[in-house]
C-alpha positions as CSV (number, residue, x, y, z in Angstrom):
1,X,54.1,-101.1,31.7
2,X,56.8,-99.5,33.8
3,X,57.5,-97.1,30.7
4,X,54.0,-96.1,30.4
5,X,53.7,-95.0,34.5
6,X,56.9,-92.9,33.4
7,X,55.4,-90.9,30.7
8,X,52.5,-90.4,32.8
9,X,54.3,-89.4,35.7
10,X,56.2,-87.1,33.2
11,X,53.2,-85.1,32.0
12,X,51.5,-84.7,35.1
13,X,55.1,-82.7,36.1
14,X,54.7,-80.9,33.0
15,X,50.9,-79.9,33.2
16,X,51.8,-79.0,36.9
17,X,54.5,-76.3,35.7
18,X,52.6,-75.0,33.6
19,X,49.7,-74.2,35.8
20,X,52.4,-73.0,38.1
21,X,53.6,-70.3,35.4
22,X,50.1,-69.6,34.6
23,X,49.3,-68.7,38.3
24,X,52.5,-66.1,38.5
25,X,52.0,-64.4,35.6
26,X,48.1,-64.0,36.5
27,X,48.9,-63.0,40.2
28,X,51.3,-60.5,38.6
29,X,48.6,-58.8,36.5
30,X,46.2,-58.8,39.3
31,X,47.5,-58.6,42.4
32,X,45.8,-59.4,45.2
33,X,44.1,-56.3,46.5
34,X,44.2,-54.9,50.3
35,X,41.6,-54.0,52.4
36,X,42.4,-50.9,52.4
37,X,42.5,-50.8,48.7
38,X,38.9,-52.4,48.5
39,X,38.0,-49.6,50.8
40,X,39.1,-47.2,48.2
41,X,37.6,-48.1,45.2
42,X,34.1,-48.7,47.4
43,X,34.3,-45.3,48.0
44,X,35.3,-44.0,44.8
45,X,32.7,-46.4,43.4
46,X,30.3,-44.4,45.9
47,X,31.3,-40.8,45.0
48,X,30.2,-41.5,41.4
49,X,27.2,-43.3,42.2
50,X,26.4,-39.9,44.0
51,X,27.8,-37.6,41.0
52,X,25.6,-39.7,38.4
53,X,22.4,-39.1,40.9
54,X,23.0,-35.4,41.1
55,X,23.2,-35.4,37.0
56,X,20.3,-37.3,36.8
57,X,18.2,-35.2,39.1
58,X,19.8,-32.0,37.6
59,X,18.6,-33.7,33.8
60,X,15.3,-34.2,35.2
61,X,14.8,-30.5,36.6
62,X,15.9,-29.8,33.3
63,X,13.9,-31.8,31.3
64,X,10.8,-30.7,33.3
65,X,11.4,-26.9,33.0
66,X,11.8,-27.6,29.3
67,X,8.5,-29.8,29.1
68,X,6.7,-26.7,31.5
69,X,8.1,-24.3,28.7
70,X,7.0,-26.4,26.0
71,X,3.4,-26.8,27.3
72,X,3.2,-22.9,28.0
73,X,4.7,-22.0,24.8
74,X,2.0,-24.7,22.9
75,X,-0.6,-22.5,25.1
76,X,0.5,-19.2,23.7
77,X,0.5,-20.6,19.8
78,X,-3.2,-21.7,20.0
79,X,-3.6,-18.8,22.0
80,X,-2.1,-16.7,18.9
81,X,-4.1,-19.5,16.6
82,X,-7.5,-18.9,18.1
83,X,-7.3,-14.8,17.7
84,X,-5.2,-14.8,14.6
85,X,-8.4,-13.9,12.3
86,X,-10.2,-11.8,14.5
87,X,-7.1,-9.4,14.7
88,X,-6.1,-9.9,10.5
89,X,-9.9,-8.6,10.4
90,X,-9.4,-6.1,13.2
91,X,-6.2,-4.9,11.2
92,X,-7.6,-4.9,7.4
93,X,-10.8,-2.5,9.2
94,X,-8.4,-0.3,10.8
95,X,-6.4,-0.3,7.2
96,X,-9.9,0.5,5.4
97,X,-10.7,3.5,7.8
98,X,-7.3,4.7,7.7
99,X,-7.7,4.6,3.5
100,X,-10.9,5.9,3.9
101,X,-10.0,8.7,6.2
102,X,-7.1,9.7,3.7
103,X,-9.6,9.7,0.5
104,X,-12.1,12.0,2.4
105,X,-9.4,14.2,3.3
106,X,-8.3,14.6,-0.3
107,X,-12.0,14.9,-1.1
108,X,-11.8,18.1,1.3
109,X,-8.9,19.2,-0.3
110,X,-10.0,18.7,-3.8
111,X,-13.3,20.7,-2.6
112,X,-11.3,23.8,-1.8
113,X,-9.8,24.0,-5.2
114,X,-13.4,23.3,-6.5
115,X,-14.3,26.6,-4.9
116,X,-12.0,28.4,-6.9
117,X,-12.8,27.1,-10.0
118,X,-16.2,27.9,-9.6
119,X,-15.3,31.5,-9.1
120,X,-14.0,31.5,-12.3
121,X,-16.7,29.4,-14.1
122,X,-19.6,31.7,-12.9
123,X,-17.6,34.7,-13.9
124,X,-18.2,35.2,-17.4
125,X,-21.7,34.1,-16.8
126,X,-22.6,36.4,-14.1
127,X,-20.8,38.9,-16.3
128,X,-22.8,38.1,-19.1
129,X,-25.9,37.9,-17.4
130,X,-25.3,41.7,-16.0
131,X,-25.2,43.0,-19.2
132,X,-28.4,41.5,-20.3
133,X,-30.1,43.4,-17.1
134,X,-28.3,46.2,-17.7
135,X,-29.4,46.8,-21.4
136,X,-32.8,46.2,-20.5
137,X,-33.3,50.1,-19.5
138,X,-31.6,51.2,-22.6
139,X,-34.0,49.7,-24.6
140,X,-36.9,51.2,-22.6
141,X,-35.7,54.9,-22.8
142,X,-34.6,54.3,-26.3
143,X,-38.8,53.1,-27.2
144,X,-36.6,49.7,-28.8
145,X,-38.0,47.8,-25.5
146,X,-41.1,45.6,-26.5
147,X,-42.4,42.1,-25.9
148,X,-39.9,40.2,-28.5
149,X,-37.5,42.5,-27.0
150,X,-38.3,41.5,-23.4
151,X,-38.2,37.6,-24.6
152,X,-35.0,37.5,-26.2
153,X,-33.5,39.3,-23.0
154,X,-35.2,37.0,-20.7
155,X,-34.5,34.0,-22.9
156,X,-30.2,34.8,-22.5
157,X,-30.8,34.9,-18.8
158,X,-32.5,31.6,-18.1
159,X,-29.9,30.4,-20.4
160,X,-26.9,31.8,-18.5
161,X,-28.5,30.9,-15.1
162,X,-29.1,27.0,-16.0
163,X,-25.5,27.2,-16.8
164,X,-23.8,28.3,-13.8
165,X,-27.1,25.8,-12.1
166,X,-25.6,23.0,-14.1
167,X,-21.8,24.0,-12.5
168,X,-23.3,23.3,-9.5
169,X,-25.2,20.1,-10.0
170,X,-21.7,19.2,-11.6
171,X,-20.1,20.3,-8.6
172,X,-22.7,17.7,-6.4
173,X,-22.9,15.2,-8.3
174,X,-18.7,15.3,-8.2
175,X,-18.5,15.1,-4.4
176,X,-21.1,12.2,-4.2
177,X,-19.4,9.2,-2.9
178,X,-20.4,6.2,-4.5
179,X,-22.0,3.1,-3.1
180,X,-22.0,1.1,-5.7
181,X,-19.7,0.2,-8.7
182,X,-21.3,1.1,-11.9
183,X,-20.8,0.9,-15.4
184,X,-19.7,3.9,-17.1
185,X,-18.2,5.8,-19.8
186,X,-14.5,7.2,-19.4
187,X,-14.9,9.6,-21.9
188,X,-18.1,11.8,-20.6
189,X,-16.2,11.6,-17.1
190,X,-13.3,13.3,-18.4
191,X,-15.5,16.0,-19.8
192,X,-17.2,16.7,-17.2
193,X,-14.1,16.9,-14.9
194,X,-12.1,19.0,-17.5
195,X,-15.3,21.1,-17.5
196,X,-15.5,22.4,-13.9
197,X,-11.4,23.2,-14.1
198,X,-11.3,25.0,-17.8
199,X,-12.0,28.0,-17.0
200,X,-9.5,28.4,-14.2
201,X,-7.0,26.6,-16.3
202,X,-7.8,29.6,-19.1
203,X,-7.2,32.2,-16.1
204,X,-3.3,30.7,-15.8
205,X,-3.2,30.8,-19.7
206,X,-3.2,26.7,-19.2
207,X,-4.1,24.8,-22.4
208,X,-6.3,21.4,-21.9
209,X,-6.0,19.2,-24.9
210,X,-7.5,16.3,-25.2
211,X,-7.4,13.2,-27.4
212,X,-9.6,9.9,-28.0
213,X,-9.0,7.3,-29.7
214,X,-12.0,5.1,-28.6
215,X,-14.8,5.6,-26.5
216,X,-14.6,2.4,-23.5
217,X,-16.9,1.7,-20.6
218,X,-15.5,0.5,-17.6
219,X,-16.8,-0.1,-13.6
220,X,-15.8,0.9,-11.6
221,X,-16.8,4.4,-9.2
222,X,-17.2,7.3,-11.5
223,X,-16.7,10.3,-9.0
224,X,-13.6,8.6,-7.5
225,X,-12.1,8.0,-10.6
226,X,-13.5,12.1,-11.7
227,X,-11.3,13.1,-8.4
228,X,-8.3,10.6,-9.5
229,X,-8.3,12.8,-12.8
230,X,-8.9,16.4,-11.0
231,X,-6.0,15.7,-8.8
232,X,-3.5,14.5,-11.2
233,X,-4.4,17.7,-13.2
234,X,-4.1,20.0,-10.2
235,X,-0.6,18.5,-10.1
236,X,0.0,19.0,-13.3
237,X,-1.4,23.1,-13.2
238,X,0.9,23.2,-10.2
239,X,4.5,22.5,-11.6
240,X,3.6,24.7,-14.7
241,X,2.9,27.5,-12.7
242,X,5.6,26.9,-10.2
243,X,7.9,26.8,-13.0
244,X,7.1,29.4,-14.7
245,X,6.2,27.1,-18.4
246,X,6.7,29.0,-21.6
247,X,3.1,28.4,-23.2
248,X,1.9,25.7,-20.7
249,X,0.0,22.7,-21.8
250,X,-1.5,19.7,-20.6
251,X,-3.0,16.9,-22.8
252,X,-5.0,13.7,-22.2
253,X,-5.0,11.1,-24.6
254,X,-8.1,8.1,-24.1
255,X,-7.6,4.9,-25.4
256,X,-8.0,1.0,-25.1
257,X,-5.5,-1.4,-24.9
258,X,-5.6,-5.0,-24.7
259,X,-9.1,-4.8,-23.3
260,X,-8.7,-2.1,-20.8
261,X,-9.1,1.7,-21.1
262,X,-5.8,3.6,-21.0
263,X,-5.8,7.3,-20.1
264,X,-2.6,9.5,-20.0
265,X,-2.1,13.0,-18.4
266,X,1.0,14.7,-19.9
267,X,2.5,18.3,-19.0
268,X,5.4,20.3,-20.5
269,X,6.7,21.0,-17.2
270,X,9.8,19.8,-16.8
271,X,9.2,16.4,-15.3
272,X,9.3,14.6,-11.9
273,X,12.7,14.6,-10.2
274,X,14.4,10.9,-9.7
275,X,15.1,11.0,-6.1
276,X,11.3,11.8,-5.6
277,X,9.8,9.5,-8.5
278,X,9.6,6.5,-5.5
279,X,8.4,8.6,-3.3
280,X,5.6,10.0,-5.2
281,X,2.7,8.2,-4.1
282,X,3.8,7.8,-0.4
283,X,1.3,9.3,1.6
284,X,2.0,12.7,3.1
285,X,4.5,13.0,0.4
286,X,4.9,16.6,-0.8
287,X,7.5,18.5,-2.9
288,X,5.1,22.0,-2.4
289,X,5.8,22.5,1.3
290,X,3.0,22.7,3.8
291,X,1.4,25.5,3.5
292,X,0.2,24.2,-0.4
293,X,0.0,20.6,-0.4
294,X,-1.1,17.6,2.1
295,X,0.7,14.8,0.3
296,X,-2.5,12.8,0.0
297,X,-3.6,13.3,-3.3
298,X,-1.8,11.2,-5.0
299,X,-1.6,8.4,-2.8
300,X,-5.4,8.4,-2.7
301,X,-5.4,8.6,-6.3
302,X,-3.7,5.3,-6.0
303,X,-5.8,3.6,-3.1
304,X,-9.2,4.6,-5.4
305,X,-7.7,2.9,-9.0
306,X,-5.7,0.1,-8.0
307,X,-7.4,-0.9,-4.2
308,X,-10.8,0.1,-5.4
309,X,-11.0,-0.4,-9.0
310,X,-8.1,-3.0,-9.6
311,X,-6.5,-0.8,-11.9
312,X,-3.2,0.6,-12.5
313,X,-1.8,4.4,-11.4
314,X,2.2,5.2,-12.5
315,X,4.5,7.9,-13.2
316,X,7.0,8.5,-15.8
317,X,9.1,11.1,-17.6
318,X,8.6,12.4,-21.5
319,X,10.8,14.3,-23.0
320,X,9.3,17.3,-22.0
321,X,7.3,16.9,-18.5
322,X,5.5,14.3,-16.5
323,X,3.4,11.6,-17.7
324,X,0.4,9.5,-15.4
325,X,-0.7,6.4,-17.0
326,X,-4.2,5.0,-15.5
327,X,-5.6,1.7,-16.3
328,X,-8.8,0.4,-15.9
């Protein structure tokens, strides 16, 4: 009994040191603070209270600017949204006058070579039909003059006067613009373009060949794709004169080719430059100078067969000149 009170005793020592060297070592990790410490730390606990306030207001100013932004940008995209077609439209109308604009000034300038070669198409007529009146007093004061006489005379005039009227229902009917797409033959368009330039073309000593293969019907607009044909030939009567051409020529070859019609210019002038060949259907592009060419020709020839017509207009080299490939 008296040994048990000893080992109790005993371990009540020994749990009683131990919280005794459990209660230094704490109070030497944490001492025990002064007031004036607590003070401290209050007020450093204060100060970033404040700092963390003045971020958090700061982040809020911030966050509503970017919100106000947001909302005002959002504005301007429906904004941008709501008028978007009406100004594609406005722009593909202002884009269609603008082509438009272009394609009557080539008209104009493809009417003043039109002038010219009318010159020369009613000058052997007019020269022809002088001779007719003039022979008609020789056969009075030689007594030959009679009434077949008179016919046949008569007969050659009509004749050479509904030729130079049909030059100039050619001529109208070449300026017409057309309305409407129609059907029509590629052949008897080329005819009746290479018809109003021949003579002229003769004048120069200028050859006009040309070749078909087959006879095709497309639609498109006949008098724009006539003026597609008198400009590229214009061109072409251009360079060979410019350059002088030993025996100048220019053929045109007609033909289909997996189920479009294929028409090719070709000269033996030389050919187009590279550094221009890029270039060459820019509009107000011009290797002539001003005073001889506008630089719209070709680039109208373009807008009319491959804007109007879905076609295809390019350029290209042969071995002896320039080529133009249009198809339809």
């Amino acid at each position: 009994m008296a040994k048990d009170k000893r080992d109790a005793t005993e371990a009540a020592e020994l749990c009683s040191h131990a919280e005794e060297r459990q209660y230094r070592q704490t109070s030497k990790l944490h001492p025990s603070r002064t007031g004036e410490e607590a003070l401290r730390l209050l007020h450093e606990l204060e100060v970033h209270q404040a700092e963390l306030e003045m971020q958090n207001a700061e982040l809020m100013k911030t966050r509503d600017a970017l919100e106000s932004a947001l909302t005002e940008k959002r504005r301007e995209l429906a904004e941008i949204n709501r008028t978007l077609e009406m100004r594609i439209a406005q722009n593909v109308d202002e884009l269609h006058r603008k082509d438009q604009l272009l394609i009557i000034q080539g008209r104009h300038a493809a009417m003043r070579e039109m002038t010219n070669n009318i010159a020369h198409q009613w000058r052997q007529p007019l020269n022809a039909l002088g001779l007719v009146i003039q022979q008609l007093p020789f056969f009075y004061d030689s007594g030959l003059f009679s009434r077949e006489c008179l016919e046949e005379n008569t007969c050659k005039a009509m004749q050479l006067i509904q030729q130079m009227s049909r030059t100039i229902d050619d001529l109208n009917h070449f300026f017409r613009c057309d309305k409407e797409m129609t059907t029509f033959r590629v052949c008897q368009v080329i005819r009746q373009t290479v018809s109003l330039i021949e003579e002229s073309f003769k004048a120069q000593r200028i050859s006009i060949a040309f070749l078909t293969e087959s006879d095709p019907m497309i639609t498109g607009y006949p008098n724009e794709y006539a003026q597609v044909l008198l400009h590229i030939l214009m061109n072409a009567r251009d360079a060979l004169v410019e350059r002088n051409v030993y025996d100048p020529g220019i053929s045109l070859r007609m033909f289909a080719e997996e189920g479009k019609s294929v028409v090719t210019i070709t000269d033996n002038a030389g050919g187009i430059a590279e550094d221009v060949m890029d270039k060459l259907f820019d509009p107000y592009f011009t290797t002539k100078g001003p005073d001889k060419g506008t630089g719209i020709g070709l680039f109208m020839s373009k807008t009319i067969i491959e804007k109007n017509m879905g076609g295809r207009l390019t350029a290209g080299n042969t071995g002896s000149g320039a080529e133009f490939r249009i198809e339809v």
